[in-house]
GUGU-641423 format. One record per residue (C-alpha): y, z, x. Coordinates in pm, whole numbers, plus 50000, padded with zeros to 5 digits. Last residue first. Layout:
BEGIN
YZX...
END
This chain:
BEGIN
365498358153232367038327053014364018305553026361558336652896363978337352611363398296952535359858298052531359518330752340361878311252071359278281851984356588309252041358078328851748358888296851545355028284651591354348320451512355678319751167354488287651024350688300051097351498329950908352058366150966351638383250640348808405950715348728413251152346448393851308348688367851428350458388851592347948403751855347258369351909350868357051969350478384952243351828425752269352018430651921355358452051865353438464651543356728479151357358608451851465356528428251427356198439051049359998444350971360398407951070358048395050859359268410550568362938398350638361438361950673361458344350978362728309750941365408311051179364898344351456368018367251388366278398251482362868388651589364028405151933362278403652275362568440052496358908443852523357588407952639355628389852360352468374352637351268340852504347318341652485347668323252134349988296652248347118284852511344278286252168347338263451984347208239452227343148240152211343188234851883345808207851885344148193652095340498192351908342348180951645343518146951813339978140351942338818149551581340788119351458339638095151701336088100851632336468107351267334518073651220332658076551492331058111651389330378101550999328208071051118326198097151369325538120351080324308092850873322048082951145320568117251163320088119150796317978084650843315658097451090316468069651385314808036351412317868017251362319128030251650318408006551927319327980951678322987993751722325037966351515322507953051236321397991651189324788000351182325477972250933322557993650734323628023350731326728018050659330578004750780333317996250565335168028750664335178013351023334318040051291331028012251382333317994951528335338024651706332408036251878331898003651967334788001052140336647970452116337217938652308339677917452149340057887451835337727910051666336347900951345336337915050984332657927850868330867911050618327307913850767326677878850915330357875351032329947902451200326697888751385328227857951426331237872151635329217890251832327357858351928330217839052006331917865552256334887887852158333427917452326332297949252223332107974752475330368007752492331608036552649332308058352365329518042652169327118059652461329058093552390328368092552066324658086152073324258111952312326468140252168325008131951785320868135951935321878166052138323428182551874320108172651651318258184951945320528217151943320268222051563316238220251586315998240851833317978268551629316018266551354312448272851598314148299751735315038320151435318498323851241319768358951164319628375051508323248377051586322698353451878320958330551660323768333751365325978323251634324478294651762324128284151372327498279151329329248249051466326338224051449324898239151180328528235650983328348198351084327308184150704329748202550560332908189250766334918215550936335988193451163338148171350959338868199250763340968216751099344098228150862341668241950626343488252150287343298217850124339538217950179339948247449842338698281049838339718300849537341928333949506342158355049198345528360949159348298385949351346888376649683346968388750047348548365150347347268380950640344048394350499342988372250269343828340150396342348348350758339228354750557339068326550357339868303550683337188321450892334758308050609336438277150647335188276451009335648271951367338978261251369340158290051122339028310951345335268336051274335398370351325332248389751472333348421351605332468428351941329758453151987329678493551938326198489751796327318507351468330698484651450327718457851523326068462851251329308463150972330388432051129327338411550989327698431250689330998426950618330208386150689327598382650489329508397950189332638376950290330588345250230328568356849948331678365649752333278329049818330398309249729329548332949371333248325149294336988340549279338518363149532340798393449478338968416749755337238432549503335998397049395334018396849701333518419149986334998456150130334218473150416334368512250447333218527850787336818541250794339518541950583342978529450608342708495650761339658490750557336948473850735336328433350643336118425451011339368405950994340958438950890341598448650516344578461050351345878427650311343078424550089344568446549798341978461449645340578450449309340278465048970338948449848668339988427648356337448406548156338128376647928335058364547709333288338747545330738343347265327128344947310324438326747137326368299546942324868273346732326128239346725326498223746434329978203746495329328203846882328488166346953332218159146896334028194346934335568208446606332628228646569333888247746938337388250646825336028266846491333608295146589336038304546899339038312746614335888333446440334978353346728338298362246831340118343847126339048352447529337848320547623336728295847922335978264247745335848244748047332008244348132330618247747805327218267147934324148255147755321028272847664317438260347523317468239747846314088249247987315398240348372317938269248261321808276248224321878239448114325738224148107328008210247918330878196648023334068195147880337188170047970340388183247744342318161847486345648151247351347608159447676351298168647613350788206347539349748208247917350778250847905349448262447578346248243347576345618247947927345688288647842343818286847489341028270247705341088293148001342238287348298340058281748594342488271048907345218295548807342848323448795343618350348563346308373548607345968412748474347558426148188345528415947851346388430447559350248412847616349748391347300349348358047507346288361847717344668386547435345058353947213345768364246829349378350346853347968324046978345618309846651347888282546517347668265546923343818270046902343198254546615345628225846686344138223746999340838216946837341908195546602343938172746880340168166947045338298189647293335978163947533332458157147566330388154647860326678162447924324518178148188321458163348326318288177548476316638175248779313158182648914313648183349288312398160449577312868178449915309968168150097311948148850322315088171550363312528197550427314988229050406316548246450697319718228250676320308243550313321708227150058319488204149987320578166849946319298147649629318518108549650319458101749300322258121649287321898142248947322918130448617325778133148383325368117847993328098111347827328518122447492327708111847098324338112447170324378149047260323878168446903323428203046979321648225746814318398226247046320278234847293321698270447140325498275447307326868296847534330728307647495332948304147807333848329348076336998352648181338768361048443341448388848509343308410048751344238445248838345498461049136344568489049410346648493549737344228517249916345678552149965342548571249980343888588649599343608548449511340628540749641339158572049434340498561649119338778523549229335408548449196335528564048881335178538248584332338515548711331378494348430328358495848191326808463148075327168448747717329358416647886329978422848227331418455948388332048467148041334828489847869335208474347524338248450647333337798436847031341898420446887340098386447069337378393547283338428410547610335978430647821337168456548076336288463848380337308500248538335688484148854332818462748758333988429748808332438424449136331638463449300330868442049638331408480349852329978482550195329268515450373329108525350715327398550750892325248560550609324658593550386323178592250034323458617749785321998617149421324228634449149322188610548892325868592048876325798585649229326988599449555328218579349862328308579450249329778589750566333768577050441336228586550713339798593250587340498624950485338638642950787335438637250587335118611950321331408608650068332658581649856332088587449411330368577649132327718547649248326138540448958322068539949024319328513949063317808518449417316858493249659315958495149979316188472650273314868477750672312378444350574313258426050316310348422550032312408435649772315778419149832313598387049842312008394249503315278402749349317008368549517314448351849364314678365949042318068359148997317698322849062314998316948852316728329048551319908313848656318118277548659320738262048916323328236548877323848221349220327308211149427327908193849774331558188549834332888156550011336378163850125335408158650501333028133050447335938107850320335828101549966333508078649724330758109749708333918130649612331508156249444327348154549584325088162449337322298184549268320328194148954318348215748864318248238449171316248274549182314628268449513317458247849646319798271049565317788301449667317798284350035321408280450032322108310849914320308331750169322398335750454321388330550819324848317650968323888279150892323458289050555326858305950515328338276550655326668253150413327118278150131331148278950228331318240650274329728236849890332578259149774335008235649914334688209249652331548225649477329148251849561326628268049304326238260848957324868281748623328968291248529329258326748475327828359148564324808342548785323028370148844322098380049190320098416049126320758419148770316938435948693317698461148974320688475048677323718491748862322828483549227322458503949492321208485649802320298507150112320028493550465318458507850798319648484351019317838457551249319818425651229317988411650926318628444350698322388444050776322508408250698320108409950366322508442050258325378418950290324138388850125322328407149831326028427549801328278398749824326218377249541325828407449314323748437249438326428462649428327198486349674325438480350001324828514550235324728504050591322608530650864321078549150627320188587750564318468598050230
END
């Protein structure tokens, strides 16, 4: 009954977690509420998107699962922003959620160092008020660790909205947790309440899609995951349909408010302001006639559709209506009705960057009880707490990514120095480094460490450094290659459509062109041209956020030098322009000795040591 990590919950965060700990040696319980739910899909039947898909990538290159269960489980996979820089591209599949769950169930299983037990986690084991040894479940079962891990999802005192209906769940018809955010709080953990909510699911074989737009997969597919055969890789895919809400279905919706939990005050937690809910665009873009839906297949047997923008929370009989008021809908039969569903979460700013609890210790926290939203963002946080978890028992350095390295350090970092008061979603518009932190590079800047952590194996890890290898050499050589204005160079442009050069120019700055592809590179570099395809891709992406990365990479390494600035003892924040009162009262209390002390303290942004070290420069110059 003694473990080193004890994982609660085995959503996304938990299998991720407990897989970590497991991996790198530890003794590792998962309790989970119902063993059958292991890695359920709770709403929409798709992993990664804009952003999203950066997080699996990174998460994959780490040693994480998802990325291999995605392209397991995948129906269809596509590639968002395809016409956009590779930086804001976002890799996204639907996945069959049956097959997905019971993947992830059969690899939690067959993990070595991991158990799993179905139970409801009641209560913390604490000694000395403040140092959690363990927990005790509903069955009065008691189970010491070192460290423990709670990924409790929506289960915390959840509650299920449908219309005037309201019922204590955790997910629709399954128990919630009711005991154990009552604890957080008597701990002294900042504990809140939010909301999301999910559409209504719909019988295939009732609905009537030649009146909508069919949406197919790439057809060239990418996996997700860097350690899957990219040439083998040759899914079964399936499309998804689009369809759109009309003026009758607003107007149902709009004569049916003041029966919306959102609007009646039933409901007191805030949703996400990325996902609304139907009744909630409806209400606040009045001026748009219509709404984009899609439909989508929860399964690669597509006898069940998710309506992917139809998030709801209205009665039964109001959802009945908007939905038959939908072209393609009109007979459609429903099989589960949408829902809104409140639950506790914790305050992330009470967290460290290790995922620990400020206030307790040996207790991490991961996923949406630290106020995020998504499967991506959960798994990244849960492979992270456990990552850090081991090594707190090793007595190692923590593991924390920067925001330079990766956008899973930039969820983090968000978290805990900024906090939330709404479910918070990863977007590229949060990374001030995207141009590095490209998706199809995340092996490149990853999977060292998941090596050294013991989560990615030796053959992997070859393979990334001769790719690295590969990139370096071929970008170096365009580096130092010149193109001159000679006859024949100016033919072979000509020949492929590309503008000429009245100078010498770099190749690497040729071939940087966004007109440039695969095969003008092959007409420009024949040396090349006999490269694995993916590899020349990769090499196309590098020159033409060559220049651009050589700017980042300065600014990085600028802002590393500020970081190791020294914050002498006597220096004042007292007066300091753009420093806000809260601020203020927080370096004062911390007196961090360095700009990197500081900038690990909740609520200290980016903006506010760039005035601190603006005005450390100028006090050292007056001593």
């Amino acid at each position: 009954m003694n473990y080193d990590v004890i994982v609660v919950g085995g959503g996304h965060a938990g299998i991720e977690a407990s897989l970590a700990s497991a991996r790198m040696g530890k003794k590792t319980l998962l309790i989970t509420m119902l063993v059958e739910q292991i890695g359920a899909a709770s709403c929409n039947p798709a992993i990664g998107g804009l952003a999203k898909g950066h997080l699996v990538r990174e998460l994959d290159a780490l040693g994480g699962e998802m990325g291999l269960c995605t392209d397991a489980t995948g129906i269809q996979f596509r590639i968002l922003n395809a016409s956009k820089g590779a930086a804001v591209q976002g890799s996204r599949a639907q996945i069959d959620m049956d097959k997905y769950r019971e993947y992830m169930r059969k690899v939690c299983h067959n993990t070595q160092n991991l158990e799993v037990y179905q139970d409801e986690v009641t209560e913390l084991l604490v000694k000395n008020t403040n140092e959690v040894y363990g927990v005790k479940t509903k069955l009065t079962e008691e189970f010491t660790s070192k460290k423990v891990i709670l990924t409790t999802g929506t289960f915390m005192r959840g509650l299920v909205h449908i219309g005037e209906n309201k019922y204590d769940a955790g997910r629709a018809w399954e128990l919630p947790s009711t005991t154990l955010s009552l604890q957080l709080k008597e701990l002294g953990l900042n504990v809140g309440r939010l909301k999301t909510g999910t559409p209504a699911r719909l019988d295939g074989n009732s609905i009537d899609f030649s009146s909508m737009d069919m949406h197919g997969g790439d057809v060239n597919p990418a996996p997700f995951s860097f350690r899957t055969n990219k040439l083998e890789f040759k899914p079964t895919q399936y499309p998804c349909y689009i369809t759109y809400t009309n003026e009758k279905t607003h107007e149902i919706i709009s004569s049916n408010f003041y029966r919306a939990p959102l609007f009646t005050g039933q409901i007191e937690g805030l949703g996400p302001r990325y996902c609304p809910s139907i009744e909630d665009k409806v209400n606040r873009f009045a001026e748009r006639d219509r709404h984009q839906l899609f439909l989508e297949p929860q399964t690669a047997m597509c006898t069940e559709y998710y309506i992917n923008g139809m998030s709801s929370s209205l009665p039964i009989d109001v959802q009945k209506q908007m939905i038959h008021s939908v072209a393609g809908l009109e007979n459609a039969k429903i099989i589960r009705y949408g829902y809104a569903i409140e639950y506790d979460y914790v305050d992330p700013t009470e967290l460290q960057h290790t995922l620990e609890t400020k206030k307790v210790k040996n207790l991490y926290h991961a996923g949406q009880i630290n106020a995020t939203t998504g499967y991506e963002e959960a798994a990244a946080q849960g492979l992270m707490a456990g990552i850090n978890a081991c090594l707190a028992i090793d007595e190692k350095e923590p593991f924390i990514l920067r925001r330079d390295e990766a956008y899973i350090g930039v969820l983090i970092d968000d978290l805990v120095t900024k906090g939330t008061n709404e479910p918070y979603r990863m977007f590229t518009s949060r990374a001030e480094y995207r141009l590095l932190l490209r998706e199809e590079n995340a092996d490149l800047r990853l999977s060292s460490y998941g090596h050294d952590l013991g989560l990615i194996d030796d053959e992997t890890i070859a393979k990334v450094e001769n790719k690295r290898k590969t990139l370096s050499d071929a970008i170096e050589f365009m580096a130092n290659e010149w193109i001159t204005s000679k006859k024949e160079n100016l033919e072979l442009l000509e020949s492929i459509g590309e503008e000429k050069i009245n100078d010498k120019v770099l190749l690497v700055d040729l071939i940087g062109r966004n007109s440039i592809d695969a095969a003008k590179f092959d007409k420009l570099v024949p040396s090349y041209s006999s490269m694995d395809e993916y590899i020349k891709e990769q090499i196309i992406i590098e020159a033409k956020y060559y220049r651009y990365i050589q700017k980042q990479q300065k600014q990085i390494e600028k802002m590393k030098k500020m970081l190791k600035a020294s914050i002498p003892d006597d220096f004042s924040y007292r007066g300091l322009p753009g420093l806000s009162n809260e601020v203020i009262e927080k370096l004062e209390k911390h007196r961090p000795p360095t700009l990197f002390n500081a900038s690990l303290i909740s609520g200290i942004t980016p903006a506010a040591l760039d005035i601190i070290h603006l005005n450390l420069n100028m006090f050292c110059k007056k001593r």
